[in-house]
C-alpha positions as CSV (number, residue, x, y, z in Angstrom):
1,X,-41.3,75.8,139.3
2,X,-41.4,79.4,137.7
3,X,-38.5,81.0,135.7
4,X,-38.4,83.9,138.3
5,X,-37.6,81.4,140.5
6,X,-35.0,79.7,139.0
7,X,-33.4,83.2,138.2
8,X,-33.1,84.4,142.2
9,X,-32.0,81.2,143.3
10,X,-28.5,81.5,141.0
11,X,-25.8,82.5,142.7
12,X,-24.3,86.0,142.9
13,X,-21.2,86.3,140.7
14,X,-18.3,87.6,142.7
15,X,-18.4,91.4,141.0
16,X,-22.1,91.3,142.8
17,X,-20.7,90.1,145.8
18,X,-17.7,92.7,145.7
19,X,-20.1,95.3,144.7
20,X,-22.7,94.8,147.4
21,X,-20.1,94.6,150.6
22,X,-18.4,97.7,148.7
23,X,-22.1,99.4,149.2
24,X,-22.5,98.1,152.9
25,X,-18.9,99.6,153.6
26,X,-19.4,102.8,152.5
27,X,-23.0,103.3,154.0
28,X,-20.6,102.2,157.5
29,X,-18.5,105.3,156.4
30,X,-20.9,107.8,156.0
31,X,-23.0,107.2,158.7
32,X,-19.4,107.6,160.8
33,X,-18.9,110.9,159.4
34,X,-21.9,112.2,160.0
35,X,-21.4,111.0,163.3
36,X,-18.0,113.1,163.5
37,X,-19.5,115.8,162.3
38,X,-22.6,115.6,164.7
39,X,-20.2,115.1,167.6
40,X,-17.0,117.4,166.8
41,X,-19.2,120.1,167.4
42,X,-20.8,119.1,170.4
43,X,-17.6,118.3,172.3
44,X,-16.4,121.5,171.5
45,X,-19.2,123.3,173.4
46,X,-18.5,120.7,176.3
47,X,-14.8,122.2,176.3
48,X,-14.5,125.2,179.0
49,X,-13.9,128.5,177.6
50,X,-11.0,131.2,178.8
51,X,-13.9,133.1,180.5
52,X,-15.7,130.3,182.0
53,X,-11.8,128.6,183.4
54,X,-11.4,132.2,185.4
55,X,-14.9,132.4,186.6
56,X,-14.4,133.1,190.4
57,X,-10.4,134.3,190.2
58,X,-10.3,138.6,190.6
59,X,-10.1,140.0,187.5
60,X,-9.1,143.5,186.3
61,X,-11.4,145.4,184.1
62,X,-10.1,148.6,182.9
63,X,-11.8,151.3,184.3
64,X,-13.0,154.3,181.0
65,X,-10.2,156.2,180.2
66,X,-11.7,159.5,179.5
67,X,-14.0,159.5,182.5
68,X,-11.1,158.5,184.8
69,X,-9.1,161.4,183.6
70,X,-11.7,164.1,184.3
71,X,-12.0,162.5,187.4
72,X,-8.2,162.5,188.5
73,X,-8.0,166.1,187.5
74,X,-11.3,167.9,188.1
75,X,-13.6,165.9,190.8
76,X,-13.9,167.1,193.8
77,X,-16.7,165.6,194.5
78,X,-17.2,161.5,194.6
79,X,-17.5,160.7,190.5
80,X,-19.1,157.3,188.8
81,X,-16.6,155.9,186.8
82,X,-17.8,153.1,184.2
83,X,-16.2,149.9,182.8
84,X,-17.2,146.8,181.0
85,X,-17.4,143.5,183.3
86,X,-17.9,139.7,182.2
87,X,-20.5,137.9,184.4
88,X,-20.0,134.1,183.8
89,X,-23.0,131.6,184.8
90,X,-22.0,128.4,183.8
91,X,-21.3,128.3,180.3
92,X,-23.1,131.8,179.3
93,X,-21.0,134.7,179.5
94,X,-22.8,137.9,179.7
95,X,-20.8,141.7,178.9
96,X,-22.1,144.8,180.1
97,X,-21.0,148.3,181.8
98,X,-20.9,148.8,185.6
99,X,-19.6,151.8,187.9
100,X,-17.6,152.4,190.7
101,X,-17.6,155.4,193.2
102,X,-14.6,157.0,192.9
103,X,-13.4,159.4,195.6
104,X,-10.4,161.8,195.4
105,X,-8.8,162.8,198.6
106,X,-6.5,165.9,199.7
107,X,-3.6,164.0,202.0
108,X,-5.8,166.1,205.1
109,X,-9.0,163.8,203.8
110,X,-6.9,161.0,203.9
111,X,-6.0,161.3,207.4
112,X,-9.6,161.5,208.3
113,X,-10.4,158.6,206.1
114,X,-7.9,156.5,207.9
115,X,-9.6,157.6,210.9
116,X,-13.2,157.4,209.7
117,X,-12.5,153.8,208.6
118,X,-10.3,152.0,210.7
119,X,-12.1,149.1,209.7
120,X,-10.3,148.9,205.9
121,X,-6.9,149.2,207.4
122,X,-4.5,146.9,209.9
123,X,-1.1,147.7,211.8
124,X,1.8,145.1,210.8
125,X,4.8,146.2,212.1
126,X,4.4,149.9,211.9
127,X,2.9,149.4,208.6
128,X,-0.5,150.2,207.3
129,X,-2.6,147.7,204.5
130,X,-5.7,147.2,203.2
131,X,-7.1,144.6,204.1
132,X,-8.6,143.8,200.7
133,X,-5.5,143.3,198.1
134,X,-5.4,147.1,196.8
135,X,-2.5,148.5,195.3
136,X,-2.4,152.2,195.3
137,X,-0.2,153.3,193.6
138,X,-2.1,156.9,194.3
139,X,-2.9,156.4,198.0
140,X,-5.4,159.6,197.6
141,X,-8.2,157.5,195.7
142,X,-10.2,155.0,196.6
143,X,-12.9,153.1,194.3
144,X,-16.1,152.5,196.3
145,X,-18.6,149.0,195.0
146,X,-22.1,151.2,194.4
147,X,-23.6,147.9,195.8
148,X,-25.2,149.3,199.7
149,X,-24.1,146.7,201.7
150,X,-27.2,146.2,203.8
151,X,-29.3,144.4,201.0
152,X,-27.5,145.2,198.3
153,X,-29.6,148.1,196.7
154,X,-27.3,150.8,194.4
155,X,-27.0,154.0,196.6
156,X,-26.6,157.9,195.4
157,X,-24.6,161.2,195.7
158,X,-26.9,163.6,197.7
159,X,-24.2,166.5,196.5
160,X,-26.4,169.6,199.0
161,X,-26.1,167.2,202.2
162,X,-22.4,165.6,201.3
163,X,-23.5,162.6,201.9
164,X,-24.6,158.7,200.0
165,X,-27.8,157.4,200.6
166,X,-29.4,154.1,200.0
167,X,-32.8,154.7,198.4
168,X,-33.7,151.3,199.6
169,X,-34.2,151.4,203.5
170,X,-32.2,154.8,204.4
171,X,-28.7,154.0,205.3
172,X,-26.5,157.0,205.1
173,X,-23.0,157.5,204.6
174,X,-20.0,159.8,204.6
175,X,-18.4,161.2,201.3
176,X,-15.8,158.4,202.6
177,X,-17.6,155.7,203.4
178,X,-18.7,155.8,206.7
179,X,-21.7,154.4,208.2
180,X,-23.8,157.0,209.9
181,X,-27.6,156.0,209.9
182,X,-29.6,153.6,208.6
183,X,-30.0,149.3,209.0
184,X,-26.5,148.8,207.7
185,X,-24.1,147.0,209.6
186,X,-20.9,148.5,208.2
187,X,-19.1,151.2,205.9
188,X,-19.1,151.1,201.6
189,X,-16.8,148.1,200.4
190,X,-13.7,149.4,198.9
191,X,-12.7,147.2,195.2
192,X,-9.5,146.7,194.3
193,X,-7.5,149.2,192.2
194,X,-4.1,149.4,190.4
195,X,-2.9,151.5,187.9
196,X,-1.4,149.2,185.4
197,X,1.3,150.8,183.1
198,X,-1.2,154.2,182.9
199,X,-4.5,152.4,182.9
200,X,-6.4,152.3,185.9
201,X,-8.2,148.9,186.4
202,X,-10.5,147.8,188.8
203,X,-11.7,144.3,190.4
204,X,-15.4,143.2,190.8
205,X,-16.4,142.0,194.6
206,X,-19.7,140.5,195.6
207,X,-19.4,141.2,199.1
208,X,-21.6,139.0,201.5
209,X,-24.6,141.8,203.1
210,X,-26.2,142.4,206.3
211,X,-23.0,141.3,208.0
212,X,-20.6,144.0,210.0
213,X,-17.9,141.3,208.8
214,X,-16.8,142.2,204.8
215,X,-16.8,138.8,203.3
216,X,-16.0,138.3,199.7
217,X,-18.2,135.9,198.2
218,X,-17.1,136.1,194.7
219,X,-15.3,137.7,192.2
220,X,-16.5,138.8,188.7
């Protein structure tokens, strides 16, 4: 038998011993940490941000400041008024601007608005509502979604013929709202609007189309 031999079959002290189960533990131990630190990551992208918690609940976007001001004072005829709106899909949350139609009203053009859309109000007990949850705290303005509620193309101010039109498929409409020609089935879909402690914020709708029924689908 060689002297090689001899020499590997001697037993290990107990300092090699110690030594080599020291080794084996700490390999244990890093490979755990790394595991943490793989995983603490990870688990934190699984967690359900603010944004993606209130996906589908109304929420209030303020509408531009200077924009709404020129239109409160100055706009006689209906305005686009911008804001910045959140669109969550799943876990991605996307930011960018949007409009609404605003229209100001003389309390005359508010009794013929009442008239022209009887289909935005209901009587309870003498009293008149919205039927979407609009607080106006300026009952002469009304935000308007730009989405045509036939197949949802974005419609236009025609300013010489006082009038919105759907580029789309032709469906016309009163400076109110009003459905006068065209394949839609109803009026423009009023949004929610409140003036919150001087800043006037507005609510996203995605309305269901091609129904005479306004059905809210969503909100964004």
């Amino acid at each position: 038998m060689s002297e090689s031999s001899h020499i590997n079959d001697e037993p290990e002290t107990p300092a090699e011993v110690s030594r080599r189960t020291f080794m084996a533990q700490m390999t244990v131990v890093a490979g755990s940490l790394v595991g943490i630190g793989v995983a603490i990551p990870v688990l934190a992208g699984l967690v359900p941000s603010k944004d993606v918690l209130d996906a589908g609940k109304p929420q209030w976007y303020p509408l531009n400041a200077d924009e709404f001001t020129q239109f409160e004072q100055a706009a006689a005829d209906p305005m686009k008024i911008t804001f910045t709106k959140k669109t969550v899909d799943g876990y991605l949350v996307d930011v960018g601007d949007e409009y609404v139609w605003g229209i100001r009203m003389t309390p005359d053009q508010e009794a013929q608005f009442k008239a022209d859309r009887p289909d935005l109000f209901q009587s309870s007990g003498g009293a008149v509502n919205y039927e979407v949850p609009v607080t106006y705290k300026n009952i002469g303005i009304v935000l308007f979604s730009p989405v045509c509620p036939h197949l949802g193309c974005r419609f236009n101010w025609v300013k010489d013929q006082q009038i919105f039109l759907c580029p789309c498929h032709g469906s016309t409409y009163t400076k109110f709202g009003k459905h006068m020609l065209g394949p839609a089935n109803r009026g423009l879909d009023p949004l929610p609007f409140e003036d919150k402690s001087g800043v006037a914020e507005v609510t996203w709708i995605n309305y269901d189309e091609t129904t005479a029924d306004r059905i809210v689908l969503s909100y964004t």
